[in-house]
N, CA and C of each residue as an Amber inpcrd file, in Angstrom:
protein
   444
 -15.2480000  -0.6850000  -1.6910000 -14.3310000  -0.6340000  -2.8020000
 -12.9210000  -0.9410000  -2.2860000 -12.0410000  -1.8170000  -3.3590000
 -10.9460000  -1.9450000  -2.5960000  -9.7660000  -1.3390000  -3.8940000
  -9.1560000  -0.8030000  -3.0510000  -8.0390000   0.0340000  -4.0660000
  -6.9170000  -0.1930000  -3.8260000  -5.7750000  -0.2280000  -4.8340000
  -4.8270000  -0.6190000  -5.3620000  -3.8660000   0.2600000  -5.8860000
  -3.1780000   0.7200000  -5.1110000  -1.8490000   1.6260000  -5.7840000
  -0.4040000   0.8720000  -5.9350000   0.1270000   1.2190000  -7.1710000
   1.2920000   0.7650000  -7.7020000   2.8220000   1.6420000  -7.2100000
   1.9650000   2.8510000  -7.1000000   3.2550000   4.1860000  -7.1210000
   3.3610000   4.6750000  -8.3760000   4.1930000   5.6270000  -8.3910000
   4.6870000   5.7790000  -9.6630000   5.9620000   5.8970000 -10.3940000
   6.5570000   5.2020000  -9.6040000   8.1740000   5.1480000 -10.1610000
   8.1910000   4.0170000 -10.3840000   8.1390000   2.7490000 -10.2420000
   8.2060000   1.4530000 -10.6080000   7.3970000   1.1810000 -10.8400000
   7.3760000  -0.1750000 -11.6120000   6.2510000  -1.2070000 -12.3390000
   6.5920000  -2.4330000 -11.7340000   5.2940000  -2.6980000 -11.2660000
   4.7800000  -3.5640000 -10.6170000   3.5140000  -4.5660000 -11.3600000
   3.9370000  -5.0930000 -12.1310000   2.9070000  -5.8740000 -13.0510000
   2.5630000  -7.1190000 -12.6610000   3.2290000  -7.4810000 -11.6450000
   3.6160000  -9.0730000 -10.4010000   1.9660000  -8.8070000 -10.2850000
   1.8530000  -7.5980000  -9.1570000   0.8290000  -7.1200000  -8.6130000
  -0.7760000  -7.1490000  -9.1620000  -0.5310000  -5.9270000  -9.9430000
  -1.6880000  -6.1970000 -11.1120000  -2.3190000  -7.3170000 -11.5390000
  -1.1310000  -7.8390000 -12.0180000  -1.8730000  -9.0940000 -12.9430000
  -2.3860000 -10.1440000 -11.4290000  -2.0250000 -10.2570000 -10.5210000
  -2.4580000 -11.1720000  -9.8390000  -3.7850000 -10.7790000  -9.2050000
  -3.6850000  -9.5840000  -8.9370000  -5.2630000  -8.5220000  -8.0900000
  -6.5560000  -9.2820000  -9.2100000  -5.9250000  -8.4680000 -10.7080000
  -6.8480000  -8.9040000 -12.1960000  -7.2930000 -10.1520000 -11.9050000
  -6.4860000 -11.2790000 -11.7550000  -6.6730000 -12.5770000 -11.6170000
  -7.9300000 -13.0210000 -10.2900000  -7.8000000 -12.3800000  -9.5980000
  -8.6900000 -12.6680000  -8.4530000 -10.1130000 -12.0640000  -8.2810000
  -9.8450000 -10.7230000  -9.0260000 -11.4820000  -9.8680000  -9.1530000
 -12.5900000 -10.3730000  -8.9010000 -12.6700000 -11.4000000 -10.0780000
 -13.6520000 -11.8420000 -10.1720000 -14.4340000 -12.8240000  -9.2110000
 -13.3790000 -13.2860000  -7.8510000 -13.6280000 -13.7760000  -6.7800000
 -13.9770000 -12.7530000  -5.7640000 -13.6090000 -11.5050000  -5.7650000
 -13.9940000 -10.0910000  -5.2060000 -15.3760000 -10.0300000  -5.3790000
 -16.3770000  -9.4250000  -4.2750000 -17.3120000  -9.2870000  -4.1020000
 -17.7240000  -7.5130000  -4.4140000 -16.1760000  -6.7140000  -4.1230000
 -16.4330000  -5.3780000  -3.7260000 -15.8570000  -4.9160000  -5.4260000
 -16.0470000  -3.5830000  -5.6220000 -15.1590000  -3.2810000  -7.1720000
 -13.9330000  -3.2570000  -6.7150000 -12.8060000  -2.9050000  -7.4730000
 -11.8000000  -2.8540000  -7.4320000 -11.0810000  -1.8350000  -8.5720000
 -10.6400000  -1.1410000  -8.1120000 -10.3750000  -0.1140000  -8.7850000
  -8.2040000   0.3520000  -8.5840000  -7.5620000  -0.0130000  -9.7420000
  -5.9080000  -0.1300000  -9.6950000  -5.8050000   1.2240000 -10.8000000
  -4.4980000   1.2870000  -9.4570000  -3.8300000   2.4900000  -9.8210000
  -2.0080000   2.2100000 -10.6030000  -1.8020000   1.7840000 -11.9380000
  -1.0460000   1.1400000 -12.4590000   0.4760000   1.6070000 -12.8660000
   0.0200000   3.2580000 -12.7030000   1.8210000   3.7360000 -12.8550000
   2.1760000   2.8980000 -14.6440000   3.6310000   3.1990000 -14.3140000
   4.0580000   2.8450000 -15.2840000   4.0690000   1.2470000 -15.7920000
   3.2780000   0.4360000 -15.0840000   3.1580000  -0.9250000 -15.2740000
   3.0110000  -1.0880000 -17.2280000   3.0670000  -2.3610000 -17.5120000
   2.9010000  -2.8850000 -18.8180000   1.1010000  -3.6100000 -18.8920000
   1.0580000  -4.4890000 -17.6450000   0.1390000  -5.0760000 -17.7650000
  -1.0730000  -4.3110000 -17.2650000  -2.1860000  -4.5260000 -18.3670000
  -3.4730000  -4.0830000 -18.3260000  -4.3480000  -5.1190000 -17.8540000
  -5.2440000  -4.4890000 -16.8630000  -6.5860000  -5.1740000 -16.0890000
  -7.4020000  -5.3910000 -16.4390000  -7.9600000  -6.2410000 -16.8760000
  -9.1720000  -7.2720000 -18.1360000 -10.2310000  -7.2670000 -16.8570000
 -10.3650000  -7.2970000 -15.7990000 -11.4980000  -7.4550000 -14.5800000
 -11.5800000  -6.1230000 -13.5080000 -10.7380000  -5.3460000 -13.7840000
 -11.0150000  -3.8460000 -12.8460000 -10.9070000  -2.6340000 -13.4370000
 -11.2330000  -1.8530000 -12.9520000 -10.9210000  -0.5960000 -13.0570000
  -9.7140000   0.1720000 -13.3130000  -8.7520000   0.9680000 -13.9240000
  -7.7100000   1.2540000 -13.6860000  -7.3630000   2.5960000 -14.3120000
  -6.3240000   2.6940000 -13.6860000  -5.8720000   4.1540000 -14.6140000
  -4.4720000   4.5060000 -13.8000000  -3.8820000   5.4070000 -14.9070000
  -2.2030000   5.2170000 -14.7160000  -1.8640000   6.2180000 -13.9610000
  -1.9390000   7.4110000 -13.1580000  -1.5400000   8.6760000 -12.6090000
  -3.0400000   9.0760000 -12.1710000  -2.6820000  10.3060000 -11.4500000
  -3.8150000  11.3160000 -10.7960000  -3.0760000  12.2470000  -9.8310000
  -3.8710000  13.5180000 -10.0670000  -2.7160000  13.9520000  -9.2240000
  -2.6910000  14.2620000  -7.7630000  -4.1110000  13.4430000  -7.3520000
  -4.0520000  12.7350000  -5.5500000  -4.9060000  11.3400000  -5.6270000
  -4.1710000  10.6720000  -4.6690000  -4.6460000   9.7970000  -4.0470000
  -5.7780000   9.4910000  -3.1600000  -5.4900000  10.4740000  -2.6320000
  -6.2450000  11.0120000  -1.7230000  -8.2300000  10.2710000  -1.3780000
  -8.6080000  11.0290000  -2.8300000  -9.9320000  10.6280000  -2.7420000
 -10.0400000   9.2290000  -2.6890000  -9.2300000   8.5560000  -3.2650000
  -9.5050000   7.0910000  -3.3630000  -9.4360000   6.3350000  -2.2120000
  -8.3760000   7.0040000  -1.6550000  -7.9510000   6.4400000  -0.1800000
  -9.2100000   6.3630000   0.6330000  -9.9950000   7.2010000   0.5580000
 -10.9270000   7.8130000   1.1310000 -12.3720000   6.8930000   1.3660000
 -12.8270000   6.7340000   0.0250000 -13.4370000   5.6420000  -0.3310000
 -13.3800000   4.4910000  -0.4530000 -11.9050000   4.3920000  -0.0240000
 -12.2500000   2.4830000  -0.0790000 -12.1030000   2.1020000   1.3720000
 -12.1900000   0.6430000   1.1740000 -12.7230000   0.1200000   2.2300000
 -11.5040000  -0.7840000   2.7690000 -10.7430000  -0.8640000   1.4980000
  -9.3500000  -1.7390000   1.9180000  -8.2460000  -0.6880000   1.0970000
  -7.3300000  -0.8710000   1.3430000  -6.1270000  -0.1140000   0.2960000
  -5.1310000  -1.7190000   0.4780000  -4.7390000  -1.8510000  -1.0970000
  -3.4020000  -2.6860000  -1.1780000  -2.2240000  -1.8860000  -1.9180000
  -1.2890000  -1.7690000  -1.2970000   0.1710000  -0.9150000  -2.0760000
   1.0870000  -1.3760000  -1.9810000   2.2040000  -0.8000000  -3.0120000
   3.4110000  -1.1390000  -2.5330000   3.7870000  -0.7850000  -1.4510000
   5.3270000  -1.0100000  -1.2880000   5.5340000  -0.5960000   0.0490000
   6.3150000   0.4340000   0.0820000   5.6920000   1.4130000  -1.0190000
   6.5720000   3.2260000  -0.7210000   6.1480000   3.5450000   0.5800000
   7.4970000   3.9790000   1.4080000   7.1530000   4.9930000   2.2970000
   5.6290000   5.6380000   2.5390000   6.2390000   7.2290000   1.1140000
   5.2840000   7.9430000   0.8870000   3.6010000   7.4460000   1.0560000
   3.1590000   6.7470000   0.2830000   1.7660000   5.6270000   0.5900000
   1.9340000   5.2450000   1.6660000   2.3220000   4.6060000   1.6340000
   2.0460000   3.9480000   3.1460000   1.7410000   4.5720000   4.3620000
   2.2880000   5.6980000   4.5940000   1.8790000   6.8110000   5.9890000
   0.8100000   7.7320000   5.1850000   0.7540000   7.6870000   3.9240000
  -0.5770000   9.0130000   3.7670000  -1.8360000   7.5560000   4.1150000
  -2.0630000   6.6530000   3.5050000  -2.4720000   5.6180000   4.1860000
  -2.9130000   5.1390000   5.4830000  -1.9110000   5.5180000   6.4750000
  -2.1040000   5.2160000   8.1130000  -2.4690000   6.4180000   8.7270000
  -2.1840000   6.9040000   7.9940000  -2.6580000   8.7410000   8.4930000
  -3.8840000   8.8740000   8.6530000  -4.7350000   8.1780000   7.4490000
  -5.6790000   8.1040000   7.1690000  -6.2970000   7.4110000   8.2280000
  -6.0180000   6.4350000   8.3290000  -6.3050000   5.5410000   9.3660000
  -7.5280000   3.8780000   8.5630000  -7.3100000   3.7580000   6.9610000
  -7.7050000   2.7180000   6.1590000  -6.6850000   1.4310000   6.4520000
  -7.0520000   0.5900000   6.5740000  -6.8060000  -0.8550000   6.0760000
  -6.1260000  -1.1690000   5.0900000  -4.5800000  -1.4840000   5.3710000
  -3.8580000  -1.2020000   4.6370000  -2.8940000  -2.4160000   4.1880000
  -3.1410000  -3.1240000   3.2750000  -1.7360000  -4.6060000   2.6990000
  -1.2000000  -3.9930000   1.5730000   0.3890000  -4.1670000   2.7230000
   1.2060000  -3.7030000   2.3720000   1.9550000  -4.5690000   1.2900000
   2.5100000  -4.7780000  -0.0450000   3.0640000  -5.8130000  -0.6650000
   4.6900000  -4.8940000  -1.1840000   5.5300000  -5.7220000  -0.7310000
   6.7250000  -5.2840000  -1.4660000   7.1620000  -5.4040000  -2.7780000
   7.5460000  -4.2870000  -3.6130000   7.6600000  -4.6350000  -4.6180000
   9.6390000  -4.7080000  -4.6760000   9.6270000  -6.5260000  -5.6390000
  10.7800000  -6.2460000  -5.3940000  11.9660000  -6.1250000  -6.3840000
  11.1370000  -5.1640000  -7.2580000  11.7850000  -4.5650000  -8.2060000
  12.4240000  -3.4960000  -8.0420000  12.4200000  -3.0250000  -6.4870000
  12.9320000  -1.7020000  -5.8220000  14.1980000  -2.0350000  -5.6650000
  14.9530000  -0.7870000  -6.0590000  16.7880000  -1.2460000  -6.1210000
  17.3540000  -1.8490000  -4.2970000  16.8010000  -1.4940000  -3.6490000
  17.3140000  -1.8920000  -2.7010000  16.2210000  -2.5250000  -1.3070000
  16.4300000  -2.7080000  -0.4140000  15.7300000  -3.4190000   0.8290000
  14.8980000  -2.0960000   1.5670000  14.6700000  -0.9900000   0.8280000
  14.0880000  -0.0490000   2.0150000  12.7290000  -0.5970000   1.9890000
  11.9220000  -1.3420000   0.8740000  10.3290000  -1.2090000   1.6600000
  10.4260000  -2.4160000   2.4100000  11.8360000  -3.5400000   2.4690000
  11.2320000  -4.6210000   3.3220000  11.1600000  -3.8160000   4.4250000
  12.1540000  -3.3130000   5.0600000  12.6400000  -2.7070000   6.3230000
  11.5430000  -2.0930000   7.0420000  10.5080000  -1.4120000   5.8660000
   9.4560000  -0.4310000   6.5410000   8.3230000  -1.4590000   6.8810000
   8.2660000  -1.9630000   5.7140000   7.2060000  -3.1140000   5.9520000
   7.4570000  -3.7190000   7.2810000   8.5690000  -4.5780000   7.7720000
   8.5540000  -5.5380000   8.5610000   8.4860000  -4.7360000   9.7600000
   8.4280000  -3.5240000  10.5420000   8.6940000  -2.5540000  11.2030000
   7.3750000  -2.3220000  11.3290000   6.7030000  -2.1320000  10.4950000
   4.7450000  -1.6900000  10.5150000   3.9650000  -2.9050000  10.5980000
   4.4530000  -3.6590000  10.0340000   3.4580000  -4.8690000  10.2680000
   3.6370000  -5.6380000  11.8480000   5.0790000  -5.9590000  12.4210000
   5.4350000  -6.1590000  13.6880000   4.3200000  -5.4160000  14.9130000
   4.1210000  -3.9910000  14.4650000   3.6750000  -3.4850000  15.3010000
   1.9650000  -3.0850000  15.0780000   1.4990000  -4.0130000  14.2080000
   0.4740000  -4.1470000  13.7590000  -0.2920000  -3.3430000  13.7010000
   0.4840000  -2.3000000  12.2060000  -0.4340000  -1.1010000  11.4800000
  -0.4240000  -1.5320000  10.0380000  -0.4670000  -2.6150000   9.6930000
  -0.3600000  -3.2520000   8.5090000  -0.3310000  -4.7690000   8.1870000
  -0.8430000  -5.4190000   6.6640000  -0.6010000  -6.6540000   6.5790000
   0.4380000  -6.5950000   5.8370000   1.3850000  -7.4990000   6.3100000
   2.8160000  -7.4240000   5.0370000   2.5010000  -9.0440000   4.1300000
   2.0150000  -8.9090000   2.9100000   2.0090000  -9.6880000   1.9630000
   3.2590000 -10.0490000   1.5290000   3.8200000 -10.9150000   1.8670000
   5.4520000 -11.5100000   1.3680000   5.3660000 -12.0320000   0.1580000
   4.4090000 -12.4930000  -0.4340000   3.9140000 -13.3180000  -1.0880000
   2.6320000 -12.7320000  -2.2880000   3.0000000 -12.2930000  -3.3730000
   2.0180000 -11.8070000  -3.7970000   0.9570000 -12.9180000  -4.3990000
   1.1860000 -14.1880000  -4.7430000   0.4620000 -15.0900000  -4.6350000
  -0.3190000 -15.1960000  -4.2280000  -0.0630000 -14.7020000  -2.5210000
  -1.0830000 -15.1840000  -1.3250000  -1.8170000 -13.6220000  -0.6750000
  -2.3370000 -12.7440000  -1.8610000  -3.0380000 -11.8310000  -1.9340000
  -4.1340000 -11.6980000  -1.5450000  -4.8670000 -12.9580000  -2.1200000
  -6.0990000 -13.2410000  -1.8330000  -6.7630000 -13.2590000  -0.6740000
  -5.5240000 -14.7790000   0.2910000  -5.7620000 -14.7150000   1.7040000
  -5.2370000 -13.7310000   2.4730000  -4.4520000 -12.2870000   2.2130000
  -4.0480000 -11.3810000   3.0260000  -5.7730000 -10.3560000   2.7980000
  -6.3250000 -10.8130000   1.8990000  -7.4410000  -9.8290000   1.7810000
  -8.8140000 -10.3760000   2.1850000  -8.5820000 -12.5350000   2.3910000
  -9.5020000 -12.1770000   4.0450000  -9.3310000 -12.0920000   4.8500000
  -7.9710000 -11.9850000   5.1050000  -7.1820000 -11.6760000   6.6420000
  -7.5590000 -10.3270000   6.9350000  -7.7030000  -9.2180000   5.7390000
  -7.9300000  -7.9690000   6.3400000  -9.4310000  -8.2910000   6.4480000
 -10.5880000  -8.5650000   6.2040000 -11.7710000  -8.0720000   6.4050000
 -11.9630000  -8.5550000   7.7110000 -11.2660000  -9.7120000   8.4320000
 -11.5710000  -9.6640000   9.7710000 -10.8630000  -9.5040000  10.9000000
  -9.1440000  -8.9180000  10.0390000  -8.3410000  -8.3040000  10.9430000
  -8.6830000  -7.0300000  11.8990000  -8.3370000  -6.1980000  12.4770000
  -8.5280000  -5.2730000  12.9930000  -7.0390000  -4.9150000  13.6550000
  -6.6380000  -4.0830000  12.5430000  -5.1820000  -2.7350000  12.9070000
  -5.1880000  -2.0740000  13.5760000  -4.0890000  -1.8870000  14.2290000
  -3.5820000  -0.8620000  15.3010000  -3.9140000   0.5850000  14.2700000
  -4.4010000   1.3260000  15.2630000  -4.5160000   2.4650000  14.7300000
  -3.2380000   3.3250000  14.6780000  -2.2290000   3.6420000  13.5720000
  -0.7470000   4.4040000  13.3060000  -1.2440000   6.0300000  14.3910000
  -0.2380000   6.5050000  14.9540000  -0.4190000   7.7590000  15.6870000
   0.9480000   7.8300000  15.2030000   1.1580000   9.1120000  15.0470000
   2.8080000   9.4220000  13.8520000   3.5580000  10.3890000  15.2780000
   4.4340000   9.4550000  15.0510000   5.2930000   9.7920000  16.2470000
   5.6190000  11.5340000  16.0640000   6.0750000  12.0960000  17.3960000
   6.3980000  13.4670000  17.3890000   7.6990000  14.1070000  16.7670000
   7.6760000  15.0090000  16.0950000   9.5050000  14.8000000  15.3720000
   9.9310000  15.7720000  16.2480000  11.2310000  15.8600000  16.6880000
  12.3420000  16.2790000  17.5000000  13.1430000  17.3390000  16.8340000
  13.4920000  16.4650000  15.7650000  14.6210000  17.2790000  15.3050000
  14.6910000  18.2480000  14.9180000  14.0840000  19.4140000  14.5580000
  14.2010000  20.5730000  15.1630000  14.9730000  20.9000000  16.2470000
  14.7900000  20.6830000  17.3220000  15.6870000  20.8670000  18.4630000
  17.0310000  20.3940000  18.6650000  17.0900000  19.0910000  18.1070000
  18.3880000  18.3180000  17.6710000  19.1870000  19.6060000  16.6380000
  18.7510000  20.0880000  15.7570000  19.4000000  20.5600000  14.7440000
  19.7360000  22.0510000  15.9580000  18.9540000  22.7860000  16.0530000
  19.5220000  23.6550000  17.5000000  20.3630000  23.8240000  18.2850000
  20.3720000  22.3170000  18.5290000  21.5820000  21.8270000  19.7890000
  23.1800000  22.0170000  18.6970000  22.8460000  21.1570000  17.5240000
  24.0870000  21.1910000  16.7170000  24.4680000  22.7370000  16.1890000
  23.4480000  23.5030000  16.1570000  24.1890000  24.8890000  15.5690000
  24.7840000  26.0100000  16.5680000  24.2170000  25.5220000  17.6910000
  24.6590000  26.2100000  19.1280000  25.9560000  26.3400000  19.1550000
């Protein structure tokens, strides 16, 4: 199964409608997670909220998302197969930044191009990702040093 999260603060209908468009060239189901989008999926599965991700993550076999933060590391955490697509209806440059940062170090596909969806999704079936290990946090001790 390959799954599809939008987020849920933006609409991303770029996305959708292009995944919709391809389904039917999909071999596996496909099952989108649409948020506040407009456009509805005539070839998958979908539904607008839930209140985890989690299971889905779980079960599929590919994940495609935006490029929230948040997703994206519950995602690598996981340790699933993960194309990453920016949405760039986001007020500012933070998911290029994360994107180009994860994909460099190859824990992700960064789809620049939502067009070219298709071929980032046979790039993943015979890619093989760095497995994400989530760095150690510090700051704790940093914050220590400053209240000293």
């Amino acid at each position: 199964m390959i799954f599809v999260t939008v987020g849920t603060t933006y609409k991303f209908d770029e996305l959708i409608r292009e995944i919709d468009k391809i389904a039917p060239l999909i071999k596996e189901d496909i099952i989108i997670q649409i948020g506040k989008s407009n456009y509805i999926p005539k070839n998958c599965k979908y539904f607008r909220f839930t209140k985890s991700l989690i299971p889905y993550f779980k079960k599929a076999n590919l994940i495609i998302s935006h490029g929230g933060a948040g997703t994206t590391y519950e995602v690598l955490k996981i340790g699933k197969k993960l194309i990453s697509v920016e949405n760039r209806d986001v007020n500012d440059a933070h998911q290029w930044d994360l994107l180009k940062k994860l994909s460099d170090k190859k824990y992700t596909i960064w789809c620049k191009d939502v067009s070219k969806i298709h071929e980032a999704i046979k790039l993943a079936e015979k890619h093989k990702l760095k497995k994400y290990a989530q760095p150690k946090c510090s700051i704790n001790k940093k914050i220590i040093m400053l209240v000293k």
